[in-house]
N, CA and C atoms as an extended XYZ file, in Angstrom:
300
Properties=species:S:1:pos:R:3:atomname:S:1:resname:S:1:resid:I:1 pbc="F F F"
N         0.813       -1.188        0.000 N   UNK     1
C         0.000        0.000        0.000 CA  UNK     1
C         0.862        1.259        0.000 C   UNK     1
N         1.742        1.433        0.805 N   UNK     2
C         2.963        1.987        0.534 CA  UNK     2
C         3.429        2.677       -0.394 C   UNK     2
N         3.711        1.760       -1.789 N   UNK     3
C         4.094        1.897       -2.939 CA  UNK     3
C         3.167        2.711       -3.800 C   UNK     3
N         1.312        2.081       -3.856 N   UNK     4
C         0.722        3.101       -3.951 CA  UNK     4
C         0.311        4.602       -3.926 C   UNK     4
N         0.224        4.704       -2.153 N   UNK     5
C         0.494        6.435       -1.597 CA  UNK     5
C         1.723        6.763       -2.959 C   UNK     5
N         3.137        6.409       -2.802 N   UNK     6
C         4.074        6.703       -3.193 CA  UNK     6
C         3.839        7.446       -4.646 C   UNK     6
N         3.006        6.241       -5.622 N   UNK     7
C         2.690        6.631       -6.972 CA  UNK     7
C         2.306        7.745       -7.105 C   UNK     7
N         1.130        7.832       -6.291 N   UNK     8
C        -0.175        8.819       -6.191 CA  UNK     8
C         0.405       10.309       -6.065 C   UNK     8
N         1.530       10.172       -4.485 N   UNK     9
C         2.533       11.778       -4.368 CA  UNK     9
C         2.941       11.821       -5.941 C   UNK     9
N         3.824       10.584       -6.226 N   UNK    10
C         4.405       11.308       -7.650 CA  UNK    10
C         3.459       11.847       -8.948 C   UNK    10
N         2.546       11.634       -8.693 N   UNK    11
C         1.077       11.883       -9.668 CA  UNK    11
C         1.003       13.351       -9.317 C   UNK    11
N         0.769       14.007       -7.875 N   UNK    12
C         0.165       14.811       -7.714 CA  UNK    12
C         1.305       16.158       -7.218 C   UNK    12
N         2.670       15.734       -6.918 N   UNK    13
C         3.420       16.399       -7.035 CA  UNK    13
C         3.791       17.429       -7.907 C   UNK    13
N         3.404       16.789       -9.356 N   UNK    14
C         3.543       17.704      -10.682 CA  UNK    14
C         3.034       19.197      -10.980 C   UNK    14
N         3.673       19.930      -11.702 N   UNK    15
C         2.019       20.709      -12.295 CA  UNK    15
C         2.704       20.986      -14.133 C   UNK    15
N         1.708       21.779      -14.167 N   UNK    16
C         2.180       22.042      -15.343 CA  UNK    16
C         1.729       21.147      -16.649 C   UNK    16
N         2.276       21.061      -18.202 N   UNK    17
C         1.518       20.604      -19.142 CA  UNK    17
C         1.179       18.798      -18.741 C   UNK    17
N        -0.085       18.505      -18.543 N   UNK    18
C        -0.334       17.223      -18.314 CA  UNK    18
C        -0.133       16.331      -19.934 C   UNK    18
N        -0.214       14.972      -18.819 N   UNK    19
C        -0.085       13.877      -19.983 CA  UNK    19
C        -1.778       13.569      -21.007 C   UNK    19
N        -1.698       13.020      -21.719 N   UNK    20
C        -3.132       12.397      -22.077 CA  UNK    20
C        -3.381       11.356      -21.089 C   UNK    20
N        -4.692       11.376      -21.472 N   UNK    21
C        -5.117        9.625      -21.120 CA  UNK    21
C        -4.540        8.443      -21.287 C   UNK    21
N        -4.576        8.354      -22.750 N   UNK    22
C        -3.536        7.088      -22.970 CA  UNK    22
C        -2.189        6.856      -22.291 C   UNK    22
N        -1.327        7.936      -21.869 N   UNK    23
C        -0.192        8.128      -21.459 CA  UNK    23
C        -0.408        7.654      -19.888 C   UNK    23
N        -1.214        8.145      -19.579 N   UNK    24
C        -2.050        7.654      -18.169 CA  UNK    24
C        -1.959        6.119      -17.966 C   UNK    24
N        -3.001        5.983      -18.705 N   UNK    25
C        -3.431        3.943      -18.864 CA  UNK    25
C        -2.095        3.596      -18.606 C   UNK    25
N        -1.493        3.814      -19.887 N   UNK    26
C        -0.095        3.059      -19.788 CA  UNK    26
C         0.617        3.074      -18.979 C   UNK    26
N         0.962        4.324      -18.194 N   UNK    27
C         1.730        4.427      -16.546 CA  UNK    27
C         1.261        3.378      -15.856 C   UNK    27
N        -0.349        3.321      -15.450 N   UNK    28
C        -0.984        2.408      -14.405 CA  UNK    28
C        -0.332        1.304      -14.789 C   UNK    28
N        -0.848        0.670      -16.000 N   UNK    29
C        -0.304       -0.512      -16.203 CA  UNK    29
C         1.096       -0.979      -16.559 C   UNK    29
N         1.817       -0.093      -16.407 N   UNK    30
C         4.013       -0.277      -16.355 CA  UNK    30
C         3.757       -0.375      -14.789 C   UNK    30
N         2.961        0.691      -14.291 N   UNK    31
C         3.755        0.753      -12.472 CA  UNK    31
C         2.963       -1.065      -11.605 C   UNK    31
N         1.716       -1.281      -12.290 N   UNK    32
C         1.025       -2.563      -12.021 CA  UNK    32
C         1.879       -3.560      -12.482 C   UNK    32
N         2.447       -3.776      -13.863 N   UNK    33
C         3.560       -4.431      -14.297 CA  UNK    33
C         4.744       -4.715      -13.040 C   UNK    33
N         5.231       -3.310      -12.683 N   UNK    34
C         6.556       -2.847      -11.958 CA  UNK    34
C         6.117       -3.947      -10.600 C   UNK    34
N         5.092       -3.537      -10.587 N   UNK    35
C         4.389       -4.368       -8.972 CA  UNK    35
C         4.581       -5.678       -8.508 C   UNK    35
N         4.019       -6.007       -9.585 N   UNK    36
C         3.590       -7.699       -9.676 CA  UNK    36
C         5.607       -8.195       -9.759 C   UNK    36
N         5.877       -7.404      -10.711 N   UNK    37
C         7.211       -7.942      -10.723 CA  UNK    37
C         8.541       -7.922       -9.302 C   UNK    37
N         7.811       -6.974       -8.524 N   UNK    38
C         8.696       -6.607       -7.421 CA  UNK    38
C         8.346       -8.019       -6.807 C   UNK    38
N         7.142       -8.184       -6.791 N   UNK    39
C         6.499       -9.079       -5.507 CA  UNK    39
C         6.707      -10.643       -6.313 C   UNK    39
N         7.418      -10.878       -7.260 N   UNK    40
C         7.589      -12.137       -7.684 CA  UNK    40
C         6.769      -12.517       -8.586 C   UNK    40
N         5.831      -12.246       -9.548 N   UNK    41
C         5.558      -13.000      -10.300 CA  UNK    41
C         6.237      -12.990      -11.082 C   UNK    41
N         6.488      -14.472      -12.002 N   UNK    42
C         6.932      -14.944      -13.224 CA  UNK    42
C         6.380      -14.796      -13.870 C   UNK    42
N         7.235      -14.441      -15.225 N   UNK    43
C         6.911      -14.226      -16.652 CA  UNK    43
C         6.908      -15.808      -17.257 C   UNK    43
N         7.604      -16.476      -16.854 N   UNK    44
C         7.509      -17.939      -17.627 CA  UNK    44
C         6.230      -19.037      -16.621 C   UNK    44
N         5.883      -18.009      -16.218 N   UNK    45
C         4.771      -19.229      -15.671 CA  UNK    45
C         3.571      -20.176      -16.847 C   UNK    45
N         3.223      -21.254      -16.072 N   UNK    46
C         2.291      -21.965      -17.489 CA  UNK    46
C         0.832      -21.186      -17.687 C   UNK    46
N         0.269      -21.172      -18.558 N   UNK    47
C        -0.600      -20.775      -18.523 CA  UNK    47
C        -1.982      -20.410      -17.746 C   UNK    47
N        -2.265      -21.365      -16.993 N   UNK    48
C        -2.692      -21.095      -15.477 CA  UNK    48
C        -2.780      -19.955      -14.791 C   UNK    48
N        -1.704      -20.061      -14.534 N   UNK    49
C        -0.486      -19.007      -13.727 CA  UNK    49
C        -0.560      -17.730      -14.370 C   UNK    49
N        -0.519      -17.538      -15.533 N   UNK    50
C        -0.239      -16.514      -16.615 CA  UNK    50
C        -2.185      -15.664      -16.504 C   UNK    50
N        -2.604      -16.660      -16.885 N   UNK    51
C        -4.440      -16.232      -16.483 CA  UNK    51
C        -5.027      -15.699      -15.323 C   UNK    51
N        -4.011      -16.059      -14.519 N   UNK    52
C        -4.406      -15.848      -12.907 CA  UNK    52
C        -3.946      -14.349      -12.659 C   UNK    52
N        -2.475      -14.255      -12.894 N   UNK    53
C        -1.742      -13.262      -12.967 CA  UNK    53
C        -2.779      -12.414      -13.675 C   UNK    53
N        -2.827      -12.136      -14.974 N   UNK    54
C        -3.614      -11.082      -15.725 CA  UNK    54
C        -5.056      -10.990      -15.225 C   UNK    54
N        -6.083      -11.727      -14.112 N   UNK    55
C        -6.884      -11.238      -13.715 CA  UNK    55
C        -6.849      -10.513      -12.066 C   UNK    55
N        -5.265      -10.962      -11.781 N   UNK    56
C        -5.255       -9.998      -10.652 CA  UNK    56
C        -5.159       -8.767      -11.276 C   UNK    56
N        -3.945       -8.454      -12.299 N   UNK    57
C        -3.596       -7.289      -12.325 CA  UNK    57
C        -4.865       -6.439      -13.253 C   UNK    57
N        -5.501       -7.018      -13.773 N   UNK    58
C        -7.037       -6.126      -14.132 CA  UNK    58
C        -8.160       -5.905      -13.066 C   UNK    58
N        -7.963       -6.516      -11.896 N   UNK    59
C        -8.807       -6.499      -10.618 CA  UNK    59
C        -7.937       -4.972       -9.858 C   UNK    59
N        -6.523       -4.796       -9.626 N   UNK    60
C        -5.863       -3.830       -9.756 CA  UNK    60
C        -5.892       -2.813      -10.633 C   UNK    60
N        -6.125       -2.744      -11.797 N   UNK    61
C        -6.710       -1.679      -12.695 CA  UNK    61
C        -8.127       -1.082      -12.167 C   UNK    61
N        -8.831       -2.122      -11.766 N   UNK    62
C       -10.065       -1.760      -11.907 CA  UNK    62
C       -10.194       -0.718      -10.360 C   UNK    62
N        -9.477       -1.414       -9.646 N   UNK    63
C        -9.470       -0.628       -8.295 CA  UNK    63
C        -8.867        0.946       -8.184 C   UNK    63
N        -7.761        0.722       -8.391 N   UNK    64
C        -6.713        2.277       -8.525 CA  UNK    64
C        -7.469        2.863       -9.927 C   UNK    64
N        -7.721        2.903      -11.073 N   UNK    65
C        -7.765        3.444      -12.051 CA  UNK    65
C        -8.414        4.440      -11.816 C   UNK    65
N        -9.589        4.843      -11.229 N   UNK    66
C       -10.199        6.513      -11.706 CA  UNK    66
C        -9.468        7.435      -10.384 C   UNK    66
N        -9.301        7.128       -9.531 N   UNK    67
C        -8.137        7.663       -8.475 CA  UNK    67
C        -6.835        8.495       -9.088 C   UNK    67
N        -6.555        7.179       -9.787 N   UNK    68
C        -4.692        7.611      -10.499 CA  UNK    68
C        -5.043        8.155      -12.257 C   UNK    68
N        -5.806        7.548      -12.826 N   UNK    69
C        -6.542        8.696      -13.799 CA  UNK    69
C        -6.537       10.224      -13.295 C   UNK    69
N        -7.069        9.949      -12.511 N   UNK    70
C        -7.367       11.869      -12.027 CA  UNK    70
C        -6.242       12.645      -12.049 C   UNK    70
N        -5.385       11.960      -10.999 N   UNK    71
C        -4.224       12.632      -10.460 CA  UNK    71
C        -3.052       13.084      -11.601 C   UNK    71
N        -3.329       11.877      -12.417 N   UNK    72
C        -2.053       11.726      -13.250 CA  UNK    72
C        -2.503       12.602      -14.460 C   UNK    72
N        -3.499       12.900      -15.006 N   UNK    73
C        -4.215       13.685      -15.894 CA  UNK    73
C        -4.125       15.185      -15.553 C   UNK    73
N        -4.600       15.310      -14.622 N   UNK    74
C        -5.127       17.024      -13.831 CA  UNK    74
C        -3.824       17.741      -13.071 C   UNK    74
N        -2.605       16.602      -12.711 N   UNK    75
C        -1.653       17.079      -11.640 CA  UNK    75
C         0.032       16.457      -11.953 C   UNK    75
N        -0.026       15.891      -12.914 N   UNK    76
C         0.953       15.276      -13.301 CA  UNK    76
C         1.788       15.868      -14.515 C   UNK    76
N         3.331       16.373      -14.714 N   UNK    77
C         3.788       16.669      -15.552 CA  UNK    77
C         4.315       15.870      -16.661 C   UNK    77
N         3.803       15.623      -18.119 N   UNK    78
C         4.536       14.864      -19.223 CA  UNK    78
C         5.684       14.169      -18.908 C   UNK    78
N         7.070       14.901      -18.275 N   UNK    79
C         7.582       14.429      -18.223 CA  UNK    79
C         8.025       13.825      -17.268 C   UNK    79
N         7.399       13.567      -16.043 N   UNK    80
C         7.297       12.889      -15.081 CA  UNK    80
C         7.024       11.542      -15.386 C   UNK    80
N         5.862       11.601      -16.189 N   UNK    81
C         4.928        9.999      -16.604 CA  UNK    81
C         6.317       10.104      -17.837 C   UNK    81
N         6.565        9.958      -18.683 N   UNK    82
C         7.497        9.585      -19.724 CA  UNK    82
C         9.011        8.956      -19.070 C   UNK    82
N         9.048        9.845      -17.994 N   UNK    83
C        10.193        9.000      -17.033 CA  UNK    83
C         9.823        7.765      -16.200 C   UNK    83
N         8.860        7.891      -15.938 N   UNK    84
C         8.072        6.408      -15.005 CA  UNK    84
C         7.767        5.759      -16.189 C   UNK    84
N         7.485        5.743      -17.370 N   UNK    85
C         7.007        4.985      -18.050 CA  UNK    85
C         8.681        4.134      -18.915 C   UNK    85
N         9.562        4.728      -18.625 N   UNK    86
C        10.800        4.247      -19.012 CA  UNK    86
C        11.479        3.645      -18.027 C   UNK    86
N        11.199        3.844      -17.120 N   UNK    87
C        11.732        3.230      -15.727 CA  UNK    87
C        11.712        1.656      -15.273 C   UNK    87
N        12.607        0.693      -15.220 N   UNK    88
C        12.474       -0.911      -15.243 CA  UNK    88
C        12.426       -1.182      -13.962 C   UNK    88
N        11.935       -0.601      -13.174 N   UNK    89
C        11.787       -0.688      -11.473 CA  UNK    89
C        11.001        0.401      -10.849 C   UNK    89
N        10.204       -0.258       -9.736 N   UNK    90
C         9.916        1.475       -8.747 CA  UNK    90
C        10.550        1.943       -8.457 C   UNK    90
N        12.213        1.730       -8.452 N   UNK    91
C        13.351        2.463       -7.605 CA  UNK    91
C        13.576        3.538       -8.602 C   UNK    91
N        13.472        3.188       -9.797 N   UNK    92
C        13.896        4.363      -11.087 CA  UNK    92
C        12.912        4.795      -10.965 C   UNK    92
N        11.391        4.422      -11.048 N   UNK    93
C         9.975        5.543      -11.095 CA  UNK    93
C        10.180        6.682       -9.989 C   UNK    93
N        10.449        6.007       -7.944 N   UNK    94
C        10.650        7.313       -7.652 CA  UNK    94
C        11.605        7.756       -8.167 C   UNK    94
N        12.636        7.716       -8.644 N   UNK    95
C        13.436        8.926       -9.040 CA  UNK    95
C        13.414       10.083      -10.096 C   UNK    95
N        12.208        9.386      -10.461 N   UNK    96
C        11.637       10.698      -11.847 CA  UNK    96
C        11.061       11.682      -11.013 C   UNK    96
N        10.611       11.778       -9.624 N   UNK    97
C        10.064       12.590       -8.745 CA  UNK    97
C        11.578       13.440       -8.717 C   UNK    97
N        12.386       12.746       -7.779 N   UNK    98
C        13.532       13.534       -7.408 CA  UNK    98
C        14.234       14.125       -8.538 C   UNK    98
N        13.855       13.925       -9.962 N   UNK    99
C        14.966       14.552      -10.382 CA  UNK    99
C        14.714       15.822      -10.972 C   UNK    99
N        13.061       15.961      -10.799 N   UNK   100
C        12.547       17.578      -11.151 CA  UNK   100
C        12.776       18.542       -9.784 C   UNK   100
């Protein structure tokens, strides 16, 4: 939950020219990506596994999304989300905070 709050500051920290929507979606789902991957799921899992995985992380979309929509739309700077969205870890996402 933690990690969340965390996103959300870096969402709302920003100001200035916002991202689109689409640019949005795609954050949620890199930093949901970033998530699942911190906490261990496998990419080579069997299919099962792989089904299971993709209905947690859309049960997670469905939860955070109009929350982090908002924030990241209305309060978030372009290049904030373009740095989180390049980022191969949460350790690099916060640092797109620190480096504005």
């Amino acid at each position: 939950m933690k990690r969340w709050v965390a996103i959300v500051l870096l969402a709302a920290a920003a100001c200035g020219k916002g991202p689109s929507e689409d640019q949005c979606k795609r954050l949620l789902e890199h930093l949901i990506d970033l998530e699942f991957k911190k906490g261990g799921a496998a990419g080579g899992a069997n299919d099962a596994m792989r089904a299971e995985l993709a209905k947690q992380k859309a049960a997670v979309m469905e939860l955070k999304s109009a929350e982090f929509m908002s924030a990241c739309v209305e309060k978030t700077h372009r290049d904030r989300v373009d740095c989180a969205l390049a980022a191969t870890d949460l350790a690099a996402v916060a640092k797109c905070d620190e480096a504005k």
